[in-house]
C-alpha positions as CSV (number, residue, x, y, z in Angstrom):
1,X,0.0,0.0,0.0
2,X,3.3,2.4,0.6
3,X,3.9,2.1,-3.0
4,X,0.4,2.9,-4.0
5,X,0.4,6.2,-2.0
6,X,4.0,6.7,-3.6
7,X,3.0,6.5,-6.8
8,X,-0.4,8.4,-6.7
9,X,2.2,11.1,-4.8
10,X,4.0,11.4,-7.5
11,X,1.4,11.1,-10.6
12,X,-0.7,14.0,-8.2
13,X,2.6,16.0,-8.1
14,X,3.0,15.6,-11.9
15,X,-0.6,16.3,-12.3
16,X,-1.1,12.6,-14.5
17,X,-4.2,11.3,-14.4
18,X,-4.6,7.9,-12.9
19,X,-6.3,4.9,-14.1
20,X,-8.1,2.1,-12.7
21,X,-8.7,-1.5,-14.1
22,X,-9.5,-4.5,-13.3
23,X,-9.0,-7.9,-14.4
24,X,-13.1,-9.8,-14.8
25,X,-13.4,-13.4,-13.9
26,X,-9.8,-12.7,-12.6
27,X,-9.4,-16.3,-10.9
28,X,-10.8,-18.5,-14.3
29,X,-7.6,-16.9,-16.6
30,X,-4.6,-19.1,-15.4
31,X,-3.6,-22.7,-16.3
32,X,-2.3,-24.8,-13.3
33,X,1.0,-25.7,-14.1
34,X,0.6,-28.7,-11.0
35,X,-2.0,-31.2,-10.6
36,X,-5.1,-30.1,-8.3
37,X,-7.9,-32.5,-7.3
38,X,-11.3,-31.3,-5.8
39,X,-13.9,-33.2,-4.5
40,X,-17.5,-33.5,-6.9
41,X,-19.3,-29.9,-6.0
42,X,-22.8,-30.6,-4.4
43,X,-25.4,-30.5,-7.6
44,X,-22.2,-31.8,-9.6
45,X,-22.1,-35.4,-8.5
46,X,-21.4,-37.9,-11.2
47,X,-24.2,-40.9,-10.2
48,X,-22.6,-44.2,-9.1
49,X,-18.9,-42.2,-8.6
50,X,-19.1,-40.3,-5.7
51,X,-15.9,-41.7,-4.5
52,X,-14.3,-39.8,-7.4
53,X,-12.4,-36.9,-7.3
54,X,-12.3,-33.9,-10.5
55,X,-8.8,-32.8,-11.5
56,X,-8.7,-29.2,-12.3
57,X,-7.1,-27.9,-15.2
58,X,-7.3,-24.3,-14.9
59,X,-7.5,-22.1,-11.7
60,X,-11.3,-21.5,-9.5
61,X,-12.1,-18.8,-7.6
62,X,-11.2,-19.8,-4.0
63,X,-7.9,-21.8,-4.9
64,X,-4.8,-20.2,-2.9
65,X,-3.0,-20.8,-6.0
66,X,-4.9,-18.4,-8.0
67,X,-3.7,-15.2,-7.3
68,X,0.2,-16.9,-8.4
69,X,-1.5,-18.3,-11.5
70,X,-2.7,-14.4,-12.4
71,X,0.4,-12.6,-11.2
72,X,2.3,-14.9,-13.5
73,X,0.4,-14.3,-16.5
74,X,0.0,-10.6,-16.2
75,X,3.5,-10.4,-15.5
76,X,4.6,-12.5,-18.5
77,X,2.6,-10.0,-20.4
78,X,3.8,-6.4,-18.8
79,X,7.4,-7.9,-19.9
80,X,6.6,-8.6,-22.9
81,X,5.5,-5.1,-23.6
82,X,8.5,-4.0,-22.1
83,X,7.5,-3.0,-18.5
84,X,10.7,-3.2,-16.4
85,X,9.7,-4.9,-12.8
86,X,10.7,-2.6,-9.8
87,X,13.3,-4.9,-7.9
88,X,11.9,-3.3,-4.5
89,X,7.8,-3.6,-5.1
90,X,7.6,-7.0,-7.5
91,X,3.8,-4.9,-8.1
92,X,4.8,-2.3,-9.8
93,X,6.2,-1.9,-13.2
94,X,7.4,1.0,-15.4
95,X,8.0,1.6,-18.7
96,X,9.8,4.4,-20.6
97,X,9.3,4.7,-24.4
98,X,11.8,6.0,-27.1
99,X,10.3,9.4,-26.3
100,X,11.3,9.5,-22.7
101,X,7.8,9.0,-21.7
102,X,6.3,7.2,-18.8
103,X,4.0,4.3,-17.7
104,X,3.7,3.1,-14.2
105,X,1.7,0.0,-13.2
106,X,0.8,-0.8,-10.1
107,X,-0.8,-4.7,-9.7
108,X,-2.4,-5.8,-6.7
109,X,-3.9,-9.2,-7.5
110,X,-6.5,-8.5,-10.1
111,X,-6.3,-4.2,-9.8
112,X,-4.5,-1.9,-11.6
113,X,-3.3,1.3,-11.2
114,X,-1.8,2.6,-13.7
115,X,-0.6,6.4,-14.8
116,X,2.4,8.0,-16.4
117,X,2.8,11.4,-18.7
118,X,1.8,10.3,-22.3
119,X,-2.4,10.1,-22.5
120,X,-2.0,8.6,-26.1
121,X,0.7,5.6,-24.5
122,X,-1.4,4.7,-21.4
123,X,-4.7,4.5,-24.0
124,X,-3.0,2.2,-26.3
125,X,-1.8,0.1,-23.4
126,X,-5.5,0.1,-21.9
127,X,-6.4,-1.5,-25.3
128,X,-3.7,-4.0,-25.3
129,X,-4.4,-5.2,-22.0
130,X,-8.6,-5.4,-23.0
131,X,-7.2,-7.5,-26.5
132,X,-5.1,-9.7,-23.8
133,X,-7.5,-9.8,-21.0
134,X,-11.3,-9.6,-20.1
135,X,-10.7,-6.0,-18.2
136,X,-13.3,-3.7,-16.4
137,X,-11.6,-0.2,-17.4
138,X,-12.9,1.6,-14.1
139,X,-11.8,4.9,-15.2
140,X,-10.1,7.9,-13.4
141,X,-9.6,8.1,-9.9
142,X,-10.0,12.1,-9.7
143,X,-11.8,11.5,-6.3
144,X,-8.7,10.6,-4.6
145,X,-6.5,13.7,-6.7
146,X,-9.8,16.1,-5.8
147,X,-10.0,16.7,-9.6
């Protein structure tokens, strides 16, 4: 949460505008790299195998490895769009393009905060991440900046 106050500091000092998003059906995106069993769910039950277990093969809601699963992905993705991972927050990323803009990304499970000095840069990467991700764009957070 320091590093969230930090960065809305600095965007507020800048006068950026901050964004908020978040990531829909946040827990149903990741793959399970190991093997999960869960017993039948009640309505679910396969007749004359109740002794039987499901194996999961993608991540549900509830799972404590789920928020791992999503980190993993969205990071995969930030690098690949050449985000640089802050070695002192592993939630916050920053990018800075050939014109010596700025992006800053700040991930907290299925959030994100995200602000920076180039409107056009942060629009395009609000599409890229809707074209990668089911995303609820939440819009600006002028309440907090009193804008």
């Amino acid at each position: 949460m320091e590093t969230i106050r930090l960065v809305i500091v600095v965007a507020s000092y800048r006068n950026w505008k901050i964004y908020q998003m978040n990531v829909k059906s946040t827990f149903l995106n990741g793959i399970l790299e190991e093997e999960v069993y869960v017993t039948q769910p009640p309505g679910f039950e396969v007749k004359d195998a109740n002794h039987k277990v499901f194996k999961l093969r993608k991540v549900l809601y509830g799972l404590k490895q789920a928020p791992k699963v999503l980190n993993k992905l969205i990071n995969s993705f930030l690098l690949k769009l050449g985000f640089t991972k802050c070695s002192v927050d592993y939630g916050v990323y920053v990018k800075e393009s050939q014109s010596l803009s700025l992006i800053y990304v700040c991930l907290f499970v299925d959030d994100l905060l995200i602000t920076g000095s180039s409107m056009a840069e942060i629009g395009d990467f609000k599409n890229r991440l809707k074209a990668a991700f089911e995303m609820t764009d939440l819009g600006m957070l002028s309440y907090f900046l009193g804008m």
